[in-house]
C-alpha positions in Angstrom: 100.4 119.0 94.0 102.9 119.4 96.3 106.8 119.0 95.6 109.8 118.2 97.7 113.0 118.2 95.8 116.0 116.0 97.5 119.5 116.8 96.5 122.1 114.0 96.2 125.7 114.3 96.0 125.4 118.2 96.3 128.0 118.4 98.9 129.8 115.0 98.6 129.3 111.9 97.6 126.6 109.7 99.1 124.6 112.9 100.5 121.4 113.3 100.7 119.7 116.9 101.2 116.2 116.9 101.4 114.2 120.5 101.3 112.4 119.5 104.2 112.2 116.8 107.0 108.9 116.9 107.0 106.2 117.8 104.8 102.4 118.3 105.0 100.4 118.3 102.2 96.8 117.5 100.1 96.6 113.8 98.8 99.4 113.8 96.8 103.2 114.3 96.9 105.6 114.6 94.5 109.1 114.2 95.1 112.1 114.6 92.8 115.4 113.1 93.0 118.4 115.5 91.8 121.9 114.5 91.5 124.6 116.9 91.3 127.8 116.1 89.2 128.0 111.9 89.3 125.2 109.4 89.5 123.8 108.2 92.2 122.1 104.7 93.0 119.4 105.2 95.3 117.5 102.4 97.8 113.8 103.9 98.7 111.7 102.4 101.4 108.5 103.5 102.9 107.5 103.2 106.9 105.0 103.7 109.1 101.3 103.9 108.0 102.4 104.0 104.3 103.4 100.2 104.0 99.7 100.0 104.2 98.3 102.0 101.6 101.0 102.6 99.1 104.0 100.6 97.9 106.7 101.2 95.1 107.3 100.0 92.0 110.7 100.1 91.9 112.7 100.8 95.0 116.2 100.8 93.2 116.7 103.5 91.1 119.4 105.1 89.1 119.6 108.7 89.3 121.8 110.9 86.7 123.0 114.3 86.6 120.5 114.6 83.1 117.7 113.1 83.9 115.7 113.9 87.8 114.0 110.9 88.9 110.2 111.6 90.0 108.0 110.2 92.4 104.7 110.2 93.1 103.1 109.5 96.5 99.2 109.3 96.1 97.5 106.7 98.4 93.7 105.8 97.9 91.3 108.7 98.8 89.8 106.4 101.7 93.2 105.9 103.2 93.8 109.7 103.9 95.1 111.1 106.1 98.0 109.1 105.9 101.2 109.7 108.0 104.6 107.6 106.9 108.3 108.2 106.3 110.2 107.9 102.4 113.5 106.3 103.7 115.9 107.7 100.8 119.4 105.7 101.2 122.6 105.6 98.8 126.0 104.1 99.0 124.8 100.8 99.8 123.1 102.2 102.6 125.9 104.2 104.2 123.9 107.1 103.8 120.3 107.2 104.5 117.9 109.9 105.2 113.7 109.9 106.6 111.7 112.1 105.6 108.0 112.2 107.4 105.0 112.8 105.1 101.7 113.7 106.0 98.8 113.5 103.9 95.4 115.0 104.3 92.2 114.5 102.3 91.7 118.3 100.1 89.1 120.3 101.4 86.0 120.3 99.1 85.0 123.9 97.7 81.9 123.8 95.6 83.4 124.1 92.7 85.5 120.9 93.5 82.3 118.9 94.6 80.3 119.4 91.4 83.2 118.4 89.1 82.7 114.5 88.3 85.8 112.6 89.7 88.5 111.3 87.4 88.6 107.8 85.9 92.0 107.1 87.2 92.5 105.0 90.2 95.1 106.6 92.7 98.1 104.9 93.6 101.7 105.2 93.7 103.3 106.2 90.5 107.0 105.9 89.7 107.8 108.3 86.3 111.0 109.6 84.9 110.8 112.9 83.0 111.1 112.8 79.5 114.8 111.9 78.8 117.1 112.0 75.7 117.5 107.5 76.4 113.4 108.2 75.2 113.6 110.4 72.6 116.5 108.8 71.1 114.5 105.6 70.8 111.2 107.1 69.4 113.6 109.2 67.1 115.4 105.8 65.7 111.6 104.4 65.3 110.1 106.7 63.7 113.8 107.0 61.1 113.5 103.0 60.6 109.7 103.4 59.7 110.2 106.5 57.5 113.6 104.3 55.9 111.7 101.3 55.7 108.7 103.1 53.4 111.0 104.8 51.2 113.4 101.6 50.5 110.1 100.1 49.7 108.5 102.5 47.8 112.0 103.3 45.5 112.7 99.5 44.7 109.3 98.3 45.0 107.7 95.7 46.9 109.8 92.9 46.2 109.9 90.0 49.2 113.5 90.8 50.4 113.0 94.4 50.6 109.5 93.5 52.5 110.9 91.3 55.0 114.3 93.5 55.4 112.2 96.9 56.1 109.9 94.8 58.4 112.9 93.4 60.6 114.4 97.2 60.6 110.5 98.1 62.4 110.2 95.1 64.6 114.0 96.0 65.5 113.0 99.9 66.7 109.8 98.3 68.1 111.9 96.2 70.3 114.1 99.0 71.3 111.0 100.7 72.4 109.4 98.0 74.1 112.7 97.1 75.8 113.4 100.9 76.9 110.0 101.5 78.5 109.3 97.7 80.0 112.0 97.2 81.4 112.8 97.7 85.6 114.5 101.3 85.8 118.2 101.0 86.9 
């Protein structure tokens, strides 16, 4: 898969520095969203033949210095080739850059056509990389379980320590529920 990194706030604030204008690639594209020193709140639109066969989960996104935000463009297999533009804008839209994407069905080797196709249907993916926010979370879960057992375990399973060690899990279960459902700033 194919990737196409755009820089924000390299230069200055509110830019936008793509790798390329326009990109040609098989099926799929993946394009990552750096920012460079201060966050940047980012507005993404698709044009063209992509409003069509693809849309976004979440067109607002929050983009920070720690974490790169990552998208995946993959439109249906009978859609291809697909020509559109990612429309990347920040500052409230004072700054806004196209970007022209082209994508064209893989050509089948051999190999590729006796291989049984995957059980995932393509779309349009939105995924952050694994972030310290995620690991923090999981990493206060798993604590609250491993605190929860031992409380119980040490003074036994009386009913006050039950229901306090099951409102410290539900707790770090809502955190993680919260963190992961929720719409991504």
């Amino acid at each position: 898969m194919d990737e196409l990194v755009v820089d924000l706030n390299r230069t200055g604030a509110n830019t936008i520095e793509p790798q390329r204008e326009q990109v040609v690639t098989d099926e799929r594209l993946r394009v990552r969203l750096h920012t460079h020193d201060q966050p940047a709140r980012i507005h993404l639109r698709l044009e063209g033949a992509w409003t069509t066969t693809l849309s976004l989960p979440d067109p607002n996104l929050l983009v920070t210095p720690e974490i790169d935000r990552i998208i995946e463009l993959a439109p249906p297999q009978d859609q291809l080739p697909v020509t559109g533009q990612l429309i990347v804008s920040t500052g409230y839209g004072s700054t806004s850059r196209s970007i022209t994407v082209e994508l064209t069905a893989a050509e089948t080797t051999p190999e590729a056509a006796s291989t049984p196709e995957s059980t995932t249907t393509p779309g349009t993916t939105l995924t952050t990389a694994v972030d310290g926010e995620a690991l923090g979370v999981v990493g206060v879960l798993v604590l609250a379980v491993v605190t929860a057992i031992s409380v119980v375990a040490v003074v036994g399973p009386q009913l006050p320590v039950l229901i306090g060690a099951g409102m410290v899990i539900a707790t770090a279960m809502f955190g993680v529920v919260y963190l992961y459902g929720r719409p991504r700033d």
